[in-house]
C-alpha positions in Angstrom: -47.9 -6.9 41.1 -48.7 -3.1 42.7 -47.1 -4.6 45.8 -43.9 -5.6 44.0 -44.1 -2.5 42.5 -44.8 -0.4 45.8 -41.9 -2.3 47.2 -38.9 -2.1 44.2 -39.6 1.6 43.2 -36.7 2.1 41.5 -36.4 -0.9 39.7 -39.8 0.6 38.3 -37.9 4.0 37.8 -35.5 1.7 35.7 -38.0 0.2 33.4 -39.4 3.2 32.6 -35.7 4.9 30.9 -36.1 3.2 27.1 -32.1 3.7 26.6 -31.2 1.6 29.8 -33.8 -0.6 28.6 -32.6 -0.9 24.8 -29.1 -1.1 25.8 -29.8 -4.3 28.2 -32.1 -6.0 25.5 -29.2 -5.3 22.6 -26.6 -6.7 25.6 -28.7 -9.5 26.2 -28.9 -9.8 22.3 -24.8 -9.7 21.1 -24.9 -12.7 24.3 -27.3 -15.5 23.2 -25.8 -15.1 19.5 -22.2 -15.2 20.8 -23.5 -18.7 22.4 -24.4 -20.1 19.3 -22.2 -18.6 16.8 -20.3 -21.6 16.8 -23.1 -24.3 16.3 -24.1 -23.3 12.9 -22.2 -22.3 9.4 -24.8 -20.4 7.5 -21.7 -19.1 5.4 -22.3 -22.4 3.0 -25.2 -20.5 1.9 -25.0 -17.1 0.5 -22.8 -15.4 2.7 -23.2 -12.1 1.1 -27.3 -12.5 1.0 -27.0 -13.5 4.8 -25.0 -10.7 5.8 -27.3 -7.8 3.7 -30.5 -9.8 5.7 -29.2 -9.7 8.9 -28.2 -6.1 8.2 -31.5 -4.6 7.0 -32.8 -6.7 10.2 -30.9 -5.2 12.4 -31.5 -1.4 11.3 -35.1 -2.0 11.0 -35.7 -3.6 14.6 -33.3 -0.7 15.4 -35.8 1.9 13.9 -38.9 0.3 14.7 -37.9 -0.3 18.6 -36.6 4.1 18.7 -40.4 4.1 17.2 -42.7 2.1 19.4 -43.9 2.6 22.6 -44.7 -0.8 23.8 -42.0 -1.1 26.4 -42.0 -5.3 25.9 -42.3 -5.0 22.2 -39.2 -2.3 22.3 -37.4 -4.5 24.2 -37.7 -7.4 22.1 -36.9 -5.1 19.4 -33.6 -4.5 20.7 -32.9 -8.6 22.1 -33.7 -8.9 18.0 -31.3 -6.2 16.8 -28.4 -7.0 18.8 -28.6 -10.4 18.2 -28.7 -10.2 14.1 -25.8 -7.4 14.9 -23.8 -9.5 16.3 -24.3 -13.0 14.0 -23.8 -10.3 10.7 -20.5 -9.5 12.4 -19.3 -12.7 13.3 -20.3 -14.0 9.9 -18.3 -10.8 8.3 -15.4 -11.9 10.0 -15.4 -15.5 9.1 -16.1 -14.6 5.6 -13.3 -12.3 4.9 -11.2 -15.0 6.9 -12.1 -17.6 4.2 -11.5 -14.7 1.6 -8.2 -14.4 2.7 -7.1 -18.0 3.2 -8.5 -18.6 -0.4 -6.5 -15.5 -1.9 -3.6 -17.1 -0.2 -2.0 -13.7 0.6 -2.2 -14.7 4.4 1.7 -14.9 5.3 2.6 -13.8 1.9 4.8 -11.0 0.9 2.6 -7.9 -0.5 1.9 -4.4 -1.2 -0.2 -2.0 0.8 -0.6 1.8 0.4 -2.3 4.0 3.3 -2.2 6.2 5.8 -1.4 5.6 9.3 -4.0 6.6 12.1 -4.0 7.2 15.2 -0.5 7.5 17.7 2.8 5.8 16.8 3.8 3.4 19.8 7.2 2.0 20.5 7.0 -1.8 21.9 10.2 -3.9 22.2 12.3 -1.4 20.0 9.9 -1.2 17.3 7.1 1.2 16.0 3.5 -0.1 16.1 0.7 1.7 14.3 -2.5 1.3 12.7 -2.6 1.6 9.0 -5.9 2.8 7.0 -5.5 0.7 3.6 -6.1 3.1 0.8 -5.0 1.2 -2.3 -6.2 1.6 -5.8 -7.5 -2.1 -6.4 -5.9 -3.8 -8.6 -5.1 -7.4 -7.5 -7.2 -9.6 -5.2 -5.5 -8.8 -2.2 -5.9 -5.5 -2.6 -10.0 -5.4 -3.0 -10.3 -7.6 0.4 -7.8 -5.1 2.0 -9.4 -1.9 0.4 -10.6 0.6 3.6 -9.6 -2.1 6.2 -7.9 -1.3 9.2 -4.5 -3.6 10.2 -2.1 -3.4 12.8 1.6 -2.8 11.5 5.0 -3.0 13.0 7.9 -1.5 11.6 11.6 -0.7 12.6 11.7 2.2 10.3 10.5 5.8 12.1 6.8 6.4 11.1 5.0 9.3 12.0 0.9 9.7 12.3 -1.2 11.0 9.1 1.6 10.0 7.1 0.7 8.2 3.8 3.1 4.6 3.0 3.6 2.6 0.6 5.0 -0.5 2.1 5.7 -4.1 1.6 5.4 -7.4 4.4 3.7 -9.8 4.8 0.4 -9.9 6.3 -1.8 -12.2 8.5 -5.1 -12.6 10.4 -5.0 -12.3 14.3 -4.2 -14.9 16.2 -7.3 -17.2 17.6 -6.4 -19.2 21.0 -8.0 -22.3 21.0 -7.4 -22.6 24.8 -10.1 -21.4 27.1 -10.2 -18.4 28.5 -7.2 -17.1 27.1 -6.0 -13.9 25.4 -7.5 -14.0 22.1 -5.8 -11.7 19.8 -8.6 -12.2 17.3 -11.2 -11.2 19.5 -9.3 -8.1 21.1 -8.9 -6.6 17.3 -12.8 -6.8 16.7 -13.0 -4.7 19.6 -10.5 -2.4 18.0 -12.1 -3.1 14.1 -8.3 -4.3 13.4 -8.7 -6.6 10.4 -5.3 -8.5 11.0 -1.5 -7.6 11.2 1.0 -6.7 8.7 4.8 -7.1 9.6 6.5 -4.5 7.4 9.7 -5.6 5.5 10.4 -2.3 4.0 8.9 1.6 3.0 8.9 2.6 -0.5 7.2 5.8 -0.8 6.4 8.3 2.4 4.6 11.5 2.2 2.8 13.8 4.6 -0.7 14.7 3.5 -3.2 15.8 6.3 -6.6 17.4 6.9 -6.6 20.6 8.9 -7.6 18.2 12.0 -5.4 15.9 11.6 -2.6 18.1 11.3 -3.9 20.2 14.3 -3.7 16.8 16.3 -0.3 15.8 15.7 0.6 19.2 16.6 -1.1 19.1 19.3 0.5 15.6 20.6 3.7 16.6 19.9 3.7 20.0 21.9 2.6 17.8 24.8 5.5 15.5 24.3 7.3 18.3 24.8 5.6 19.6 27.7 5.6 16.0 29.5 9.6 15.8 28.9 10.1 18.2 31.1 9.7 15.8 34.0 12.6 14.7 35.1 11.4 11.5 36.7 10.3 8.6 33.7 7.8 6.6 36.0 5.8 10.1 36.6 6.1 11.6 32.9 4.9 7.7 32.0 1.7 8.0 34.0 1.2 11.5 32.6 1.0 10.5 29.0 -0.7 7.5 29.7 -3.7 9.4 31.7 -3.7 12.4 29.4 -2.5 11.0 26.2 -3.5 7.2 26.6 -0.1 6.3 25.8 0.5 3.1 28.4 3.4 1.6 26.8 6.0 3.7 28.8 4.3 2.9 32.1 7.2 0.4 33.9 5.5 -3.0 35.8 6.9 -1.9 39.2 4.6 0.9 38.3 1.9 -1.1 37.1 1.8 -3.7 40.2 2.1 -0.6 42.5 -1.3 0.0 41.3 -2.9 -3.0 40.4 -2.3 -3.6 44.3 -3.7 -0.6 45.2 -6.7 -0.7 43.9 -5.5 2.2 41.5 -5.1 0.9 38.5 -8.4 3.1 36.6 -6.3 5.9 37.2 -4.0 4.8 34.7 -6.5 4.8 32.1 -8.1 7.8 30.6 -11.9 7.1 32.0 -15.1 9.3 33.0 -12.5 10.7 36.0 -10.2 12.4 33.4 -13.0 13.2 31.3 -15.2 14.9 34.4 -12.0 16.8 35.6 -11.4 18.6 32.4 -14.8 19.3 31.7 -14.8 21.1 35.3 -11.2 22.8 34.6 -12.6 24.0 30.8 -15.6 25.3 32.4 -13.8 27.1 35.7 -12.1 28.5 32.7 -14.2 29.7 30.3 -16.3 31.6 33.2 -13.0 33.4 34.2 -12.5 34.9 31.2 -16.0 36.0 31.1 -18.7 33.3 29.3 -21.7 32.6 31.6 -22.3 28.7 32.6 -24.6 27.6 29.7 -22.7 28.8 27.3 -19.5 27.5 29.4 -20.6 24.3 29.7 -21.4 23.4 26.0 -18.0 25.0 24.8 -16.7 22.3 27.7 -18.8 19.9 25.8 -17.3 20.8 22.6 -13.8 20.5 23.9 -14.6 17.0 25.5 -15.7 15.8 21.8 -12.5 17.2 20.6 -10.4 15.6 23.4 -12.1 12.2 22.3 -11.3 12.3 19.0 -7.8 13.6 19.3 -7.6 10.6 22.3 -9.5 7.6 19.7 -12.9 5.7 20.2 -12.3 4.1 23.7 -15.5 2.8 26.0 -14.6 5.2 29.1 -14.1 7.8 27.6 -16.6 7.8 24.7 -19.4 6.9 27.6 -18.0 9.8 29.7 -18.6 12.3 26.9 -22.1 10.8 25.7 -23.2 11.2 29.5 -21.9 14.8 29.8 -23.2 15.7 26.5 -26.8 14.5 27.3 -27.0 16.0 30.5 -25.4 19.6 29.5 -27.9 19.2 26.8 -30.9 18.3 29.3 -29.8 21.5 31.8 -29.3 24.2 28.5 -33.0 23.2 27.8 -33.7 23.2 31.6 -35.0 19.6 31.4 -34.8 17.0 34.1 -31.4 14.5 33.4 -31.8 10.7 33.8 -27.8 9.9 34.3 -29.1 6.0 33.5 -30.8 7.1 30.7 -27.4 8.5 29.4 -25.2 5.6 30.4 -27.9 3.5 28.5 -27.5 5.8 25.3 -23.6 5.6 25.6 -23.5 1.8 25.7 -25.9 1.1 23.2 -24.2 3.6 20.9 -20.6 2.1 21.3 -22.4 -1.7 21.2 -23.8 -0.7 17.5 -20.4 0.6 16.4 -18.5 -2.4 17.9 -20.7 -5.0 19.5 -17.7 -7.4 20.7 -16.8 -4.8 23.1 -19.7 -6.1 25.3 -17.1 -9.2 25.8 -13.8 -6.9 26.8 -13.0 -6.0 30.0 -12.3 -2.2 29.3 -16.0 -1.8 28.0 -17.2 -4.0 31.4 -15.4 -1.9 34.0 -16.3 1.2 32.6 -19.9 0.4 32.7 -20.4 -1.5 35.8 -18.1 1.0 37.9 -20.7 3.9 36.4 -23.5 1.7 37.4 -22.7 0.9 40.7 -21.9 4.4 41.5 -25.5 5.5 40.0 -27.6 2.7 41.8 -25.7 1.9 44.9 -24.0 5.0 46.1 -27.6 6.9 47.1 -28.6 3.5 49.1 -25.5 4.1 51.0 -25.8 7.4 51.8 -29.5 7.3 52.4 -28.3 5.0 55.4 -26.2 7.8 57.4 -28.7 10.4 59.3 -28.0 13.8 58.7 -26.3 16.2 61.1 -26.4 20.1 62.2 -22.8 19.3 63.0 -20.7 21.1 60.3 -17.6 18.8 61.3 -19.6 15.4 61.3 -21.6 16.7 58.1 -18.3 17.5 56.5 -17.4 13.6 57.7 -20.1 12.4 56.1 -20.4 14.2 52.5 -17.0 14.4 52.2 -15.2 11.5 53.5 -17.7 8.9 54.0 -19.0 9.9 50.9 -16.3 9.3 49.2 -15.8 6.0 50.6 -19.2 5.0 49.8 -18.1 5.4 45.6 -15.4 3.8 46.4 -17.4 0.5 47.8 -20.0 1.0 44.8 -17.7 1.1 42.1 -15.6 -2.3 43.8 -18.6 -3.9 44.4 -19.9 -4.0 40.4 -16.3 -4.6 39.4 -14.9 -7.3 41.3 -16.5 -10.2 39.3 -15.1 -8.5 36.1 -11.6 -8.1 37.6 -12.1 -12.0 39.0 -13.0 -13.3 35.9 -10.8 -11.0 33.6 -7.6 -10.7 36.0 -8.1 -12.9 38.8 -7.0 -10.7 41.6 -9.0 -8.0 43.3 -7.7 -4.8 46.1 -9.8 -4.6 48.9 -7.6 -2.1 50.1 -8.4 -0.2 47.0 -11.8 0.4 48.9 -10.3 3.4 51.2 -6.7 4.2 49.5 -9.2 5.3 46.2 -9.9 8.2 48.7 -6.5 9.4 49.0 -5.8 8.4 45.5 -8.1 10.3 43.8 -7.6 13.7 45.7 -3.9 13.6 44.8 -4.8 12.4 41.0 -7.0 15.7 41.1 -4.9 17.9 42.2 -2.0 16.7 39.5 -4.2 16.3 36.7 -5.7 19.8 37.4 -2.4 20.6 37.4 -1.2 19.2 34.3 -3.8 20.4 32.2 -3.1 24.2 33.2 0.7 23.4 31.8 -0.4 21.7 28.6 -2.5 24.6 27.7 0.2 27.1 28.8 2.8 25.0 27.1 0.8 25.3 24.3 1.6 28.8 23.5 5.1 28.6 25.2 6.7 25.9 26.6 8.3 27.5 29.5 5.3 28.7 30.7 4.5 25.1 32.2 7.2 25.0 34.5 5.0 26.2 37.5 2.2 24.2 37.1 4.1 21.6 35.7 6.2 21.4 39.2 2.8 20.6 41.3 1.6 18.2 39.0 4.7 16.3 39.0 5.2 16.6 42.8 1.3 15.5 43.4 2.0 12.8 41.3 5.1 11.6 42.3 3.9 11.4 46.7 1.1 9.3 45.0 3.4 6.7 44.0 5.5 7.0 46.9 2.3 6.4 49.2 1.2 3.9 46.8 4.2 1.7 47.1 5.0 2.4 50.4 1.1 0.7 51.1 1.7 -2.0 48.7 4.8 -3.0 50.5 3.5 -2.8 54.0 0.1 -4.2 53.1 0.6 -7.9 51.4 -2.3 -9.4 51.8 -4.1 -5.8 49.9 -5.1 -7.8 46.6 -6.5 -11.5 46.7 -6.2 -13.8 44.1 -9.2 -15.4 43.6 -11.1 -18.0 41.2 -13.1 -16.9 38.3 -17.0 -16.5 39.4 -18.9 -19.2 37.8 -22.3 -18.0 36.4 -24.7 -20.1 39.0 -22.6 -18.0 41.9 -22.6 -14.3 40.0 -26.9 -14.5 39.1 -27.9 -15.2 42.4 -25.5 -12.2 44.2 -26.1 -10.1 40.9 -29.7 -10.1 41.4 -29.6 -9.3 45.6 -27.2 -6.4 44.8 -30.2 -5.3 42.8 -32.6 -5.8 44.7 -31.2 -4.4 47.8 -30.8 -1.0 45.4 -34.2 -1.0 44.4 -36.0 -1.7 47.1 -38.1 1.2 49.4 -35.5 2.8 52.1 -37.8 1.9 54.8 -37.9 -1.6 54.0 -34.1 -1.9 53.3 -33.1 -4.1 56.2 -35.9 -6.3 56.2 -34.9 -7.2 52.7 -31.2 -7.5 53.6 -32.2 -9.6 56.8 -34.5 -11.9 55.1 -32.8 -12.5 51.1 -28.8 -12.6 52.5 -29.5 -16.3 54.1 -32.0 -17.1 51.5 -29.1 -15.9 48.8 -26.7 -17.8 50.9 -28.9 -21.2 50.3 -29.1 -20.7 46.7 -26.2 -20.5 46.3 -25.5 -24.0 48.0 -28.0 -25.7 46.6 -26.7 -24.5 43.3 -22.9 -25.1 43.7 -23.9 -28.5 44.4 -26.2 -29.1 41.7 -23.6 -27.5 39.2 -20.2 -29.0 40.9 -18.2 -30.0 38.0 -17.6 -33.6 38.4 -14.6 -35.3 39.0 -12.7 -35.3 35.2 -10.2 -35.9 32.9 -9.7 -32.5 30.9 -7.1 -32.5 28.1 -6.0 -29.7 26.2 -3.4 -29.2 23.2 -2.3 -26.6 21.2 0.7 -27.1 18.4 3.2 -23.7 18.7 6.3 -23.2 15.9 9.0 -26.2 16.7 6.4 -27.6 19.6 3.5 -27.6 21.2 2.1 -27.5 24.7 -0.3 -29.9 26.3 -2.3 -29.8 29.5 -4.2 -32.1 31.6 -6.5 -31.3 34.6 -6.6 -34.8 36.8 -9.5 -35.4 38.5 -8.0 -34.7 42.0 -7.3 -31.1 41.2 -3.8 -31.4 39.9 -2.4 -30.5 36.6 0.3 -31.8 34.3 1.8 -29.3 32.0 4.0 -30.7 29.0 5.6 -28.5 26.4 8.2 -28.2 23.7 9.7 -24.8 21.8 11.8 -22.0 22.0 11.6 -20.4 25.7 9.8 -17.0 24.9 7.4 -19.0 23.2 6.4 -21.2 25.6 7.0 -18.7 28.5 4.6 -16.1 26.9 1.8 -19.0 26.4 2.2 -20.2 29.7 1.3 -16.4 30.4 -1.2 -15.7 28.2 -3.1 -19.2 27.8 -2.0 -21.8 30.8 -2.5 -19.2 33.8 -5.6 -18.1 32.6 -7.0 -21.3 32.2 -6.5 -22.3 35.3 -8.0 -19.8 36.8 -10.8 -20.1 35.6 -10.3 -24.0 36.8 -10.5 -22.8 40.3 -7.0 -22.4 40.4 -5.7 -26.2 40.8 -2.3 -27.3 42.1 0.6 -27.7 38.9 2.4 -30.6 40.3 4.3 -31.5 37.1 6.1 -29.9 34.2 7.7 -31.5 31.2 9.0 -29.7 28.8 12.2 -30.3 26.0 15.7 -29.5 26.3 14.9 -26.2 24.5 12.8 -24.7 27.2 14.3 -25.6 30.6 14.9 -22.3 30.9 10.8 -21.8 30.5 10.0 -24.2 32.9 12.1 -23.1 35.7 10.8 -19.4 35.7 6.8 -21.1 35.7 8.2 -22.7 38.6 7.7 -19.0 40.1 4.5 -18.6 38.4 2.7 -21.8 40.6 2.2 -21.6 44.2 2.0 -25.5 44.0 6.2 -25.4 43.3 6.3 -28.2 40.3 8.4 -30.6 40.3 10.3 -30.3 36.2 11.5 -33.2 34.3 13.4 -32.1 31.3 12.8 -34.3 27.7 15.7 -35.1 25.6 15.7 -34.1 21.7 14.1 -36.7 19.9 17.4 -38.0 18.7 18.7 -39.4 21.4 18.7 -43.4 21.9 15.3 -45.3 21.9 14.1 -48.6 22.0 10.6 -50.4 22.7 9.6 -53.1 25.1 6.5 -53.9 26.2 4.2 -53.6 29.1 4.2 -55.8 32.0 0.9 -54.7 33.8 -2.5 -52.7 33.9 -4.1 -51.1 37.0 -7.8 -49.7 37.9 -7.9 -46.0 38.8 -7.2 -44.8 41.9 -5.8 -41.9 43.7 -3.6 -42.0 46.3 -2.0 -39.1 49.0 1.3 -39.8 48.8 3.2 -37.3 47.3 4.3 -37.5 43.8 8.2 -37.0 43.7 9.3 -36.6 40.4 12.8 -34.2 40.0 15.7 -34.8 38.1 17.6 -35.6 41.9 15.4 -39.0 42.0 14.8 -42.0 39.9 11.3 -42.0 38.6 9.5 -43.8 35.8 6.2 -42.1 33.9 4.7 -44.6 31.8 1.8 -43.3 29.9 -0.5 -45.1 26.9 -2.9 -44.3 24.6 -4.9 -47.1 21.8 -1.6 -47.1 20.0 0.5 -50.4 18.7 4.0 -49.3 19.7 5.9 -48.1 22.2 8.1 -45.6 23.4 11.0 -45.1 25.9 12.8 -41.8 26.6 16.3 -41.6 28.8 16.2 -38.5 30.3 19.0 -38.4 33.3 21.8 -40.9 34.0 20.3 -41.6 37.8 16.5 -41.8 36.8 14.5 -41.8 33.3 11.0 -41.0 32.4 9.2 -43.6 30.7 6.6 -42.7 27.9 4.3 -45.7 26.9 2.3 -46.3 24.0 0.2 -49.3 23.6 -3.7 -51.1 23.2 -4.4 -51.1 27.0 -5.4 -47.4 27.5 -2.9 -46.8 30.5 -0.8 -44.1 32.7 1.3 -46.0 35.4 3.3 -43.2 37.2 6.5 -45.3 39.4 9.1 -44.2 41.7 12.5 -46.4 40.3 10.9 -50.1 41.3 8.2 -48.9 44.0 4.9 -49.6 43.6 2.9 -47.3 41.6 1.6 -44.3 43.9 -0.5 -43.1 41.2 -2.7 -45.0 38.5 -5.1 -43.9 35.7 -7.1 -45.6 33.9 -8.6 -43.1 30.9 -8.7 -42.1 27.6 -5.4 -39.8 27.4 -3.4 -38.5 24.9 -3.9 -37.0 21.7 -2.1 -34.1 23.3 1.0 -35.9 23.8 0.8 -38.1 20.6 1.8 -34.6 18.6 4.2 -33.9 21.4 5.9 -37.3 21.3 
């Protein structure tokens, strides 16, 4: 154990910082109960007792593990407390679920009073907001709803802080029953968003703040003002979305530019924008004449401030946690563990939302800090100094810089792979030129937002650089993503057996001695290299049928993954409908598939239109057979034959431009037959024998299966 010890010094170094050490164990807590908090119903008995026990749990593991000193009994303290956190949550959630569906006001046309928080978006030519329910309780509905926070969209104009009294109709957030998915249910417990509520119509309106509040809608709006200024939409749209967190502007040419860049942080407000303001208040408050303590908790102060004004959002709220302990730490001339901080920060934000451990804004925050705290000093420990001002500048500056570049991409590619599917490698070096002209604008744009603040006028001059800093970004940036194609990879998903293995040689080669370093890289990357081999082939998935349905208004669309790594898509509704779940549920799902080959799409006469845009969407280029409306003719006959499974390579060519027969079957007693062109016909059929014969007009059959089917397409039929 001393040599492990003597050898891995800093993973020692880590086990000693009790925040890092909480905030894995609570981590490590929210995860095993997310894996079984579908196996058990414990809201048949006593939901209320159950959700008071787990509470008084979790605060007193909480209190007893900040207590005790016993780093194993402190951690298992923690594993205990974030575990009973996140079941108490879940079990909230399902409770006031069944609340609602018993009250029967989901869908149903009510009336809500409150007072909107937080900025008013525009999306698709209507205003979204967030809506504090403040009603005086009087019906059911309005006890569930009483001090819950919902998502509202309106036509009508709505400003922040006002108080409404308005009617709709509200409803609980969407859960997608596809995996891996966007789950609108699971993205509002992130945001404490109780459900959504589509307004019909404002009765009463009237504007009552709080000194803050009314100080921050000031505040915003004399930015707005300051941010019009800017001629050009796609640079004022990255302004507000970096400075106000306002994203909805932001264009997707703008958007890809970035994504394929490697940029994209930048268009988030994260430690980056947090660190340079806290540098720009501070340059600040020593010019006018405040000495550096004093300078840096007034920057402190203003960071606080600049969070609340901004909202609760991981990046930032960790940025300002970490700045606040270590200003702290250096006014009482005490040493600062930056782990110790980011520990502190995520623990914080897990206790006041712990399904943020499952987003991927919470993730990228955290790992990119992580990798920059652990992995950058291995990297530069590497280079040997110089006496050489010029190769010294090289190396602080530029290779620096490209070393927390590398660190940060490194800890959040297997987020963006599982999340996103795509990574920039290129990101890697343009992040250097990136974040010097970010800087420069940024530094830029706060000296005209607090001169605009007094007149607006003032801001011009300032105003001018940022813009034109801003705006040879994007020109650079698009000019790169142009020339460079192959600059982001689409990749599969990283399985779990692939990520341990490379999760835990990252770590080791960061916490093992320096002088040891590339013995430990030239010994454990083969061994790595073998484990994983030996456990990709232990956990290769094995050669299935995988069917998957979900019903959408006037359809539904149905999936299946065939066992040689091709996918049939069938779907029927309105276009948007199936074009946005296609999106949102069918893409992500095959992703995390390793990304097999769509050779097939079948949708109804409704959504032709769908079906030839996904066309774009597939690399595999699908062939599409368009379904008739259920009206057309139909008649029944039986069927002839039966066939073993078997796969064979010839190509499956199935277009409207050639005669082709589907036959499919399920344990079913009838069967079915559907005209769908005058020169060719697909042939849907139901009967006892458990069968899909797939012909070309009177060929053989160059594709057979033999397997339990269709449930999927029984509800589609």
């Amino acid at each position: 154990m001393n040599r492990l010890k003597a050898l891995f010094p800093s993973a020692v170094y880590w086990s000693r910082l009790p925040c890092l050490m909480a905030a894995i164990a609570f981590c490590a807590g929210i995860f095993i109960s997310s894996l079984g908090s579908g196996s058990f119903s414990p809201l048949k008995l006593h939901p209320t007792f159950y959700i008071t026990f787990l509470s008084m749990t979790t605060i007193s593991a909480l209190l007893l593990g900040v207590v005790t000193k016993a780093p194993v009994f402190r951690f298992l303290l923690f594993l205990a407390a974030g575990f009973c956190h996140y079941t108490q949550s879940t079990i909230a959630t399902n409770l006031f679920s069944s609340q609602i569906a018993e009250s029967q006001i989901d869908n149903a046309q009510i009336v809500l009073s409150g007072q909107v928080t937080g900025p008013v978006r525009e999306r698709f030519g209507r205003n979204v907001f967030t809506l504090r329910v403040q009603n005086r309780a009087q019906t059911e509905a309005e006890m569930l709803l009483e001090g819950k926070l919902i998502q509202c969209t309106s036509t009508d104009t709505v400003s922040s802080g006002t108080q409404l009294t308005l009617s709709g109709q509200f409803s609980l957030p969407a859960q997608n029953p596809f995996p891996f998915g966007f789950d609108e249910a699971q993205f509002f417990s992130t945001q404490n968003i109780s459900g959504r509520f589509e307004v019909s119509s404002i009765w009463e309106r009237y504007s009552e703040y709080s000194f803050i509040d009314g100080a921050f809608i000031a505040a915003r709006q004399r930015a707005h003002r300051v941010l019009e200024q800017i001629e050009k939409k796609d640079v004022s749209s990255v302004f507000k979305a970096a400075i106000l967190g306002e994203k909805d502007e932001i264009s997707t040419k703008v958007r890809d530019v970035f994504r394929k860049t490697g940029t994209y942080h930048l268009l988030a407000i994260s430690g980056f924008h947090a660190g340079l303001l806290f540098l720009a208040s501070s340059k600040f408050f020593i010019i006018v004449g405040i000495n550096k303590k004093k300078s840096a908790l007034l920057s402190i102060l203003l960071l606080w401030i600049y969070l609340a004004f901004i909202g609760f959002i991981p990046s930032l709220f960790r940025a300002t946690v970490m700045v606040s302990c270590i200003g702290v730490n250096s006014f009482f001339q005490k040493k600062s563990h930056i782990l110790q901080a980011l520990g502190f920060a995520a623990l914080c934000w897990l206790i006041m939302s712990p399904g943020s451990l499952f987003s991927a804004g919470f993730q990228l925050s955290f790992c990119a800090t992580t990798g920059i705290l652990i992995l950058y000093p291995v990297l530069q420990s590497i280079v040997p100094e110089s006496n050489n001002p010029y190769i010294s500048f090289f190396q602080k500056k530029i290779l620096g810089s490209l070393f927390v570049s590398f660190s940060a991409f490194l800890f959040t590619a297997p987020v963006l792979l599982y999340h996103f599917g795509t990574v920039s490698i290129i990101g890697i070096v343009f992040n250097i030129i990136a974040v010097v002209l970010m800087s420069a604008s940024m530094w830029s744009a706060f000296i005209a937002l607090f001169s605009g603040m007094i007149v607006t006028e003032f801001s011009l001059p300032a105003l001018f650089i940022a813009q034109t800093s801003l705006n040879t970004l994007l020109l650079i940036s698009q000019w790169t993503a142009q020339h460079f194609p192959y600059c982001e990879l689409s990749l599969p998903a990283p399985k779990l057996h692939v990520f341990i293995p490379l999760l835990l040689f990252c770590l080791g080669v960061c916490a093992v001695k320096h002088k040891h370093l590339l013995n430990f890289v030239k010994f454990f990357t083969p061994a790595t290299l073998i484990i994983l081999l030996v456990l990709h082939n232990f956990f290769v998935n094995p050669k299935q049928l995988e069917l998957i349905h979900h019903p959408l208004p006037g359809g539904g669309v149905s999936g299946i993954l065939w066992p040689d790594r091709t996918v049939w898509l069938m779907g029927n509704g309105d276009v948007q409908t199936i074009q946005r779940f296609i999106r949102h549920s069918i893409e992500p799902w095959l992703h995390h598939r390793n990304n097999p080959d769509v050779t097939l799409v079948i949708v109804g006469s409704k959504a032709e239109y769908a079906a030839h845009l996904a066309r774009f969407s597939f690399s595999s280029n699908p062939s599409i057979i368009i379904m008739p409306e259920k009206d057309e003719k139909q008649f029944s006959t039986p069927v002839s034959n039966s066939y073993e499974y078997t796969t064979i390579s010839a190509p499956l060519m199935l277009s409207p431009s050639a005669k082709c027969t589907v036959t499919i079957s399920q344990m079913d007693s009838h069967f079915l037959f559907i005209s769908t062109f005058e020169n060719g016909s697909v042939e849907f059929t139901l009967n006892q024998r458990d069968t899909l014969i797939i012909r070309e007009g009177d060929s053989e059959p160059i594709r057979v299966y033999n397997k339990s089917l269709i449930k999927c397409l029984m509800g589609l039929l």
